[in-house]
N, C-alpha and C positions, 0 to 999 in steps of 0.2 A: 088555344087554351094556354094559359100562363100556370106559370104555380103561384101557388100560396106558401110561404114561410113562415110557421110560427112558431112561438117563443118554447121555450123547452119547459122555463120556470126556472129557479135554483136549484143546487144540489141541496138534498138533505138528507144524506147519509150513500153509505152504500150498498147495494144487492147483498141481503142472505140469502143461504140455500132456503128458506123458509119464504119469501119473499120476490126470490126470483124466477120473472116467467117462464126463461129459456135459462140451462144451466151455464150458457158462457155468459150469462149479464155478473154471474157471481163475482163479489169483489169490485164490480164495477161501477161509478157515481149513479143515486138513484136522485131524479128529478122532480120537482112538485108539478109540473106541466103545468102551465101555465096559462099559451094555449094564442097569447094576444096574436095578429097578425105584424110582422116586422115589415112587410113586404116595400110601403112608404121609405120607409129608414135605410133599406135596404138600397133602393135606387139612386140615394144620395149619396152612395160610396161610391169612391172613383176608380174607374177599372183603369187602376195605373199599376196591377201584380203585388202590389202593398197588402200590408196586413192591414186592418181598423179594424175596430169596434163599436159595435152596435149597442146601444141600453135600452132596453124592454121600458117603456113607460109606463106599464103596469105593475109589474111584480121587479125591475132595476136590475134583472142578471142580465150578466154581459156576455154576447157572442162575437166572435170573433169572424168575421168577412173579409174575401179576399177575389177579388176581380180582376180576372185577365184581360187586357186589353184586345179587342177583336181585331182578327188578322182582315185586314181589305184588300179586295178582289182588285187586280192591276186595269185600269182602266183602256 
């Protein structure tokens, strides 16, 4: 079973006490969800421990990826 990664959406404001589902979201960026799958885009970052960035082809917010390079079993 793999995951699925998908897109959050843009911030478009943030959590009121009116508005937020759980009281720690309060204050904190609220998202349009978006919803695309990144998981394609995703594979193309290089697990070299770097930061990149990823751009949603659908709604263009950008998430931020970062891949560890896999430690190899000594032969």
């Amino acid at each position: 079973m793999s995951l699925i990664f998908n897109c959050r959406g843009p911030v478009v404001g943030v959590y009121s006490q009116e508005l937020a589902p759980k009281p720690e979201l309060i204050g904190k960026p609220r998202r349009a969800g978006c919803g695309a799958v990144l998981n394609k885009l995703i594979d193309l970052v290089p697990a070299d421990g770097k930061d990149h960035e990823v751009k949603c082809p659908v709604c263009k917010a950008v998430s931020r990826i970062k891949k560890t390079p896999e430690d190899k079993e000594p032969a």
